[in-house]
Structures are given as structure tokens and as C-alpha cells.
MMTF fields as JSON, N, C-alpha, C and O atoms, coordinates in Angstrom:
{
  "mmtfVersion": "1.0.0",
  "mmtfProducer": "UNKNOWN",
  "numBonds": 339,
  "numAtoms": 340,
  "numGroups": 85,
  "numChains": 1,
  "numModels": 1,
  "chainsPerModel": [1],
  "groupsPerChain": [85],
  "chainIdList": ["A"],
  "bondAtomList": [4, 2, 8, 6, 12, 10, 16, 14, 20, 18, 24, 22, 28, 26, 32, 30, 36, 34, 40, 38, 44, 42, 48, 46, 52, 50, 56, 54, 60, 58, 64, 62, 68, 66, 72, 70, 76, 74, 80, 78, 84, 82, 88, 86, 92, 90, 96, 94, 100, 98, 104, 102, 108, 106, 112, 110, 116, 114, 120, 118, 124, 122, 128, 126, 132, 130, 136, 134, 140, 138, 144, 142, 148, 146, 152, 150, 156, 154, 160, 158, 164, 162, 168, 166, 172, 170, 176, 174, 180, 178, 184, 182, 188, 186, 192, 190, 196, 194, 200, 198, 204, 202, 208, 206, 212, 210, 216, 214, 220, 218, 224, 222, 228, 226, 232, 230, 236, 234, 240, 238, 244, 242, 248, 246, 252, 250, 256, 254, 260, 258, 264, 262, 268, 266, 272, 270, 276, 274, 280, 278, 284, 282, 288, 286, 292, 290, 296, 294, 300, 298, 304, 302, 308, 306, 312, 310, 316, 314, 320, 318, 324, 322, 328, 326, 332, 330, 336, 334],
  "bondOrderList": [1, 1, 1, 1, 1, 1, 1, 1, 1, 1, 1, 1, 1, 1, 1, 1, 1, 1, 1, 1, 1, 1, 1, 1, 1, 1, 1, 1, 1, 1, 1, 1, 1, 1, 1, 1, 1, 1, 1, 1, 1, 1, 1, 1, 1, 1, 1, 1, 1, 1, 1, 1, 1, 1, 1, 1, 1, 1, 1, 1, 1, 1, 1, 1, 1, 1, 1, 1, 1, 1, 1, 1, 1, 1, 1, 1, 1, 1, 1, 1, 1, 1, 1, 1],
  "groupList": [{"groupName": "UNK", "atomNameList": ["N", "CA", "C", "O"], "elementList": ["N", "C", "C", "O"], "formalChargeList": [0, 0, 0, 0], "bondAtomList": [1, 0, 2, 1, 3, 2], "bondOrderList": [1, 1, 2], "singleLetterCode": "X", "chemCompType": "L-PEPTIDE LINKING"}],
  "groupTypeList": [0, 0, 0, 0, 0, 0, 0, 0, 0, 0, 0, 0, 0, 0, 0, 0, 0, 0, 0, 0, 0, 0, 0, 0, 0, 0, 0, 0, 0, 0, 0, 0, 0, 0, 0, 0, 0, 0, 0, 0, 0, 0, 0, 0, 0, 0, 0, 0, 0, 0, 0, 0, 0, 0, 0, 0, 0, 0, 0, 0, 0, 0, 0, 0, 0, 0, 0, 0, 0, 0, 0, 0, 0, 0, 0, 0, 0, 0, 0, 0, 0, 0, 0, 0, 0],
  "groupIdList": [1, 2, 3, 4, 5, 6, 7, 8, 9, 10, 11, 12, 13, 14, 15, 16, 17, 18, 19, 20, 21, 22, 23, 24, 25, 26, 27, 28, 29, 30, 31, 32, 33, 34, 35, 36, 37, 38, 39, 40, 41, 42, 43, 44, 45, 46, 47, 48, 49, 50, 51, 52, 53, 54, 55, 56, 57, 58, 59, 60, 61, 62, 63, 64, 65, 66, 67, 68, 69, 70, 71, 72, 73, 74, 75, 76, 77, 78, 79, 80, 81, 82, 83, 84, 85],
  "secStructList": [7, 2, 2, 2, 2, 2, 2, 2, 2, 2, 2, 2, 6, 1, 7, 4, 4, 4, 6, 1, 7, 7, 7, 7, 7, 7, 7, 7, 7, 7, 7, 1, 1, 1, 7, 7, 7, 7, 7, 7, 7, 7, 7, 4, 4, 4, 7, 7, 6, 6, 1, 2, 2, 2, 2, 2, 2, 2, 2, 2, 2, 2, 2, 2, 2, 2, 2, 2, 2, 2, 2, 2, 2, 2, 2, 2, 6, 6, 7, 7, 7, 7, 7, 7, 7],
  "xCoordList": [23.879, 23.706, 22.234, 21.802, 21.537, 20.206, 19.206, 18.257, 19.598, 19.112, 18.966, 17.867, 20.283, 20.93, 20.079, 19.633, 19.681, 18.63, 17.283, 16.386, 17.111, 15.409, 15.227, 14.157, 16.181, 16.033, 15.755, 14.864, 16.87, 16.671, 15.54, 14.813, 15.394, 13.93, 12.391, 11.304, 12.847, 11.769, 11.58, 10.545, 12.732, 12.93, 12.391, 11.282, 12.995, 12.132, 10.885, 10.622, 10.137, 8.791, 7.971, 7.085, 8.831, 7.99, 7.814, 8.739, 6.738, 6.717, 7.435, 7.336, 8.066, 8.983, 8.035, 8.44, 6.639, 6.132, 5.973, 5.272, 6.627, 6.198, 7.672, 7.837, 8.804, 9.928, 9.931, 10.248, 9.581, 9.64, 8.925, 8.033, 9.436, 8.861, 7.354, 6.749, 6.961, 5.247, 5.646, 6.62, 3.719, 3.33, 3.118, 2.792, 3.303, 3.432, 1.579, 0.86, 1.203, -0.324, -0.054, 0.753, -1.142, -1.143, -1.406, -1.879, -1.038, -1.479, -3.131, -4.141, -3.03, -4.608, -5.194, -4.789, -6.309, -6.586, -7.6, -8.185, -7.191, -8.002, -9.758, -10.411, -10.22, -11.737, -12.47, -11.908, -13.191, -13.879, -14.364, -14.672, -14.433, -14.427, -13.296, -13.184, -11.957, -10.542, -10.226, -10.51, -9.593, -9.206, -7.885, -7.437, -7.271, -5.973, -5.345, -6.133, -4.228, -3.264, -3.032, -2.001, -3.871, -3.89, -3.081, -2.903, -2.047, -1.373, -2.237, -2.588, -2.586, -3.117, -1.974, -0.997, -2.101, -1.663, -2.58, -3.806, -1.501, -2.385, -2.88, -2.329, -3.673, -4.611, -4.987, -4.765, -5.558, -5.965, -4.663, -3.519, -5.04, -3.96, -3.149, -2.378, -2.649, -1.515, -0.655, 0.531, -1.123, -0.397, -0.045, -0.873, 1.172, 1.47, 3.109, 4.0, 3.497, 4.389, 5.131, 6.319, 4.4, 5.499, 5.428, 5.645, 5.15, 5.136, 6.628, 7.572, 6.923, 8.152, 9.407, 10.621, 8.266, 8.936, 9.566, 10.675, 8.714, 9.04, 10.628, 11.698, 10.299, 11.348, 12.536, 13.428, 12.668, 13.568, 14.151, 15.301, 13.632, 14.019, 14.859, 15.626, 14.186, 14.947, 15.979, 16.873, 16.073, 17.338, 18.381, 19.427, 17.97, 18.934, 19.689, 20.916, 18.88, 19.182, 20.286, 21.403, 19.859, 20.36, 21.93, 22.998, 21.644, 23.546, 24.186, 25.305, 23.43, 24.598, 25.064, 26.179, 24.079, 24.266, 25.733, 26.561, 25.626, 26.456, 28.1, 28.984, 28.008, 28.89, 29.538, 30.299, 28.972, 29.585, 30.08, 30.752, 29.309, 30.326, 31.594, 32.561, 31.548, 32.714, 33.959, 35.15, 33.121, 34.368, 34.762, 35.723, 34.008, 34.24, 35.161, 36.225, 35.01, 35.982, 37.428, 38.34, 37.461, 38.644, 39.468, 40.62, 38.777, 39.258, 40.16, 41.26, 39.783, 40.048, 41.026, 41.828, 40.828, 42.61, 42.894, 41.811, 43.759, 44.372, 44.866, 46.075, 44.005, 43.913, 45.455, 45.502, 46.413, 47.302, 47.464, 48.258, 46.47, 46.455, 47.353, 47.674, 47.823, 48.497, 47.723, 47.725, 47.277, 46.372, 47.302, 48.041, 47.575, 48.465, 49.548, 50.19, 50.312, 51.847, 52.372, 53.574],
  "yCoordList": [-30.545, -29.111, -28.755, -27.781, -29.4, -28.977, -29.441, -28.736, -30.687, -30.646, -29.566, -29.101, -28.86, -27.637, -26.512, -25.873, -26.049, -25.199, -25.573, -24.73, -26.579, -26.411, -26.593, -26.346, -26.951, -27.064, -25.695, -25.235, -25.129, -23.112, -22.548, -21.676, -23.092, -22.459, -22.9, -22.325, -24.033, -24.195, -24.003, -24.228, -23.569, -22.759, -21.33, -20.939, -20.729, -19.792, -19.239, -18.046, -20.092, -20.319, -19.987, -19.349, -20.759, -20.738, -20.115, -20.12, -19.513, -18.069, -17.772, -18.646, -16.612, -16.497, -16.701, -17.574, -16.051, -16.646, -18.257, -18.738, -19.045, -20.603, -20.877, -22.044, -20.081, -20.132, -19.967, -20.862, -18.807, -18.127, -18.851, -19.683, -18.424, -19.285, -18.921, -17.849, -20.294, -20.125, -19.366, -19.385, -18.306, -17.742, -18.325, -19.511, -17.413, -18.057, -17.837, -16.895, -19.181, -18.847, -17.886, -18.091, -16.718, -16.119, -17.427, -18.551, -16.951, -17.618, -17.984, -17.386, -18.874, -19.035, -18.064, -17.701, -17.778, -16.592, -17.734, -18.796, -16.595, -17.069, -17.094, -16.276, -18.424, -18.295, -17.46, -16.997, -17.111, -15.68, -15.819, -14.778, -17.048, -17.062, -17.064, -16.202, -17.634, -17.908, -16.308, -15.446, -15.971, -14.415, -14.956, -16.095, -13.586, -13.603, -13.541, -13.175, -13.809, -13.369, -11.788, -11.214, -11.284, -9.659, -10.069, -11.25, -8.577, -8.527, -7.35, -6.41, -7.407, -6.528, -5.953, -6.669, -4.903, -4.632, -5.195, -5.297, -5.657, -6.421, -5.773, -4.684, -5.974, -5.309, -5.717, -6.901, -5.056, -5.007, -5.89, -5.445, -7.052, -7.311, -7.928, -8.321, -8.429, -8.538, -7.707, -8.032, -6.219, -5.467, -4.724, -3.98, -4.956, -4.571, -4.01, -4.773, -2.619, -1.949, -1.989, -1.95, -2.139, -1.633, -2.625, -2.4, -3.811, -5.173, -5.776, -5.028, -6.86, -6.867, -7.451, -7.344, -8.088, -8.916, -7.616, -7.586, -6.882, -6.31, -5.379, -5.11, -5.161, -4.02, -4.989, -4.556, -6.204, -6.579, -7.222, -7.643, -7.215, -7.233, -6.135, -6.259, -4.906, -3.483, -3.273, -2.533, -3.955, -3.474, -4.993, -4.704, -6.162, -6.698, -6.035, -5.941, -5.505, -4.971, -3.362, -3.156, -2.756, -1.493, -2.035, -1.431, -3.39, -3.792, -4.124, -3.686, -4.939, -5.152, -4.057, -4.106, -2.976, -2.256, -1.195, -0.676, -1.146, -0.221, -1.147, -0.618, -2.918, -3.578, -2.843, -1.878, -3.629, -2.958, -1.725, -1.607, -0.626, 0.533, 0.687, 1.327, 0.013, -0.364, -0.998, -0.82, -1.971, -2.695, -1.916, -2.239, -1.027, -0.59, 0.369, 0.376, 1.43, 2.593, 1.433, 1.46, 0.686, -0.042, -0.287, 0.13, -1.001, -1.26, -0.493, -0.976, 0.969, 2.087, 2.688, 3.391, 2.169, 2.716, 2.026, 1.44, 1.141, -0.493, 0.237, 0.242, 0.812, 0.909, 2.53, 3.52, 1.926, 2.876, 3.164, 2.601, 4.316, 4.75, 6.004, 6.671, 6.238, 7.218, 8.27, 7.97, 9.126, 9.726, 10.686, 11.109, 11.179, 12.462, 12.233, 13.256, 11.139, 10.945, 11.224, 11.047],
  "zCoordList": [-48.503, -48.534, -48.67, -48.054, -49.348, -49.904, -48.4, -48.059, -47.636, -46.101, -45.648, -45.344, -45.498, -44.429, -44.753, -43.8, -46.282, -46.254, -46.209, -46.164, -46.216, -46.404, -44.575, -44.017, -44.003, -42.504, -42.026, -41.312, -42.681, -41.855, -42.587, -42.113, -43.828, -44.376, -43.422, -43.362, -42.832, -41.922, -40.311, -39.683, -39.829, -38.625, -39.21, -38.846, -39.911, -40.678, -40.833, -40.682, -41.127, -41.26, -39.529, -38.961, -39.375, -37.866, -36.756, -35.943, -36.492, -36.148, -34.534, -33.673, -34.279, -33.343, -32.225, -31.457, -31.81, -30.634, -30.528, -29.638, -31.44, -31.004, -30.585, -30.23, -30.537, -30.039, -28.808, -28.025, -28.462, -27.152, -26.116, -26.284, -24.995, -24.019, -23.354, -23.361, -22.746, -22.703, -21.337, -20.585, -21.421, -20.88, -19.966, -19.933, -18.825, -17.361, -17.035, -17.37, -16.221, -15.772, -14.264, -13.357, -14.443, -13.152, -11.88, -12.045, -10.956, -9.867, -9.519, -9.889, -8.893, -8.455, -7.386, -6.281, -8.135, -7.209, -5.405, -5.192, -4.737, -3.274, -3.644, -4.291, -2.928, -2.805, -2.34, -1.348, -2.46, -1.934, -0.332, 0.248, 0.359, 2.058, 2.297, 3.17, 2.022, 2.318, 2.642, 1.81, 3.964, 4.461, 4.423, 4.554, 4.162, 3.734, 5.255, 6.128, 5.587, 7.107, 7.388, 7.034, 7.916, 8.882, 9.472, 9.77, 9.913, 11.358, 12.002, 11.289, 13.383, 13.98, 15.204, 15.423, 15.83, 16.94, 17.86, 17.796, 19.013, 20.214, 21.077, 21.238, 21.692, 22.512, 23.512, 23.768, 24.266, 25.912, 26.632, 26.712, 27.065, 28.028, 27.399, 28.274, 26.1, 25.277, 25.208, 25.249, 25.065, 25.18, 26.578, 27.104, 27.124, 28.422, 28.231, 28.604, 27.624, 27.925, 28.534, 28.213, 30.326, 31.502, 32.283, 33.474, 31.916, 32.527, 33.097, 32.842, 33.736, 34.396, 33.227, 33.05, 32.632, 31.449, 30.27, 29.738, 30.161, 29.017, 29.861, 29.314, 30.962, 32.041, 31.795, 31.065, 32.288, 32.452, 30.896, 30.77, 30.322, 28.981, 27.917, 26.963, 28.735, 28.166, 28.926, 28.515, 30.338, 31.277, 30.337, 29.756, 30.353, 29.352, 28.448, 28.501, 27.498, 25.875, 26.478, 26.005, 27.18, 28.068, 28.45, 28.356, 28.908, 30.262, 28.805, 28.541, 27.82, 26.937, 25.924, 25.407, 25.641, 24.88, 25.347, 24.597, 26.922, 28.007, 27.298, 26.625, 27.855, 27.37, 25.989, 25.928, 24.946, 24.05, 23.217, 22.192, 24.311, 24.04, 24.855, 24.443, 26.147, 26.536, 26.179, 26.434, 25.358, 24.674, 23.257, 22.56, 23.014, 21.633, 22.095, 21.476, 23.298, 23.839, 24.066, 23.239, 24.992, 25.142, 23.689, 23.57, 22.59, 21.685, 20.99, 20.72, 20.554, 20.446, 20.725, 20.11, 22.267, 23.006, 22.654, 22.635, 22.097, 21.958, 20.517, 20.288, 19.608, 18.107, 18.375, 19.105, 17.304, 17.313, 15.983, 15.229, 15.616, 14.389, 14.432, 15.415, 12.581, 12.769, 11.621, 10.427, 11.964, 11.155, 10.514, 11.403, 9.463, 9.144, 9.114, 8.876, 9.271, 8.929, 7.764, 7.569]
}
């Protein structure tokens, strides 16, 4: 018995920040030449809007988009809900 307290008398003692958990180190900061990753918008001939690639890329995204409202109208009819019964 006389263990059991002088044990909690010395948890006791000991101050709650040596309990708690250690302080996290900030991160390392960047060297002062090291540049961080920019995104820029591209420019001059990177950027090409109305190019064939980009056309035929929007007529892709366009046929399937047409698709799946098609299949979504079909579905629909198929769907025999009864609203208000």
C-alpha cells in the first residue's frame, strides 16, 4: 500500500507539460534561392483555343454529353413511378 502512494505522489509531482506531448518542430523553412512551384497561364503558342485538337476535343465531350442525355430521357420512360397514389 505505502508503494501505491508514494507512486501517485510522484506522478503528482510531475509537472503536466512533461506529460503532454512534445511540441511539434515547424517545418523547414525553403532556402532563400529555392523558388517555390508557380502555375502560370500559357501563352503565345501554348495557348491555342480554336486549334483542331482542342475542336475536336469539345465535339467529343459535346457527342457524349448529347449521349447521355439520351440515355437519361430513355431511362425515364422505362422509370414507372407513381407519384400521388
Amino acid at each position: 500500500m505505502h508503494f501505491r502512494s508514494s507512486l501517485l505522489i510522484s506522478f503528482a509531482a510531475i509537472p503536466l507539460s512533461a506529460l503532454a506531448d512534445p511540441v511539434s518542430t515547424p517545418p523547414p523553412s525553403t532556402e532563400p534561392g529555392a523558388a517555390e512551384s508557380v502555375h502560370v497561364q500559357p501563352r503565345g503558342s501554348a495557348f491555342m483555343p480554336n486549334s483542331k485538337a482542342v475542336d475536336a476535343l469539345q465535339r467529343r465531350i459535346t457527342d457524349f454529353n448529347q449521349k447521355q442525355r439520351d440515355l437519361d430521357a430513355e431511362l425515364d420512360k422505362k422509370l414507372k413511378i407513381c407519384r400521388g397514389c
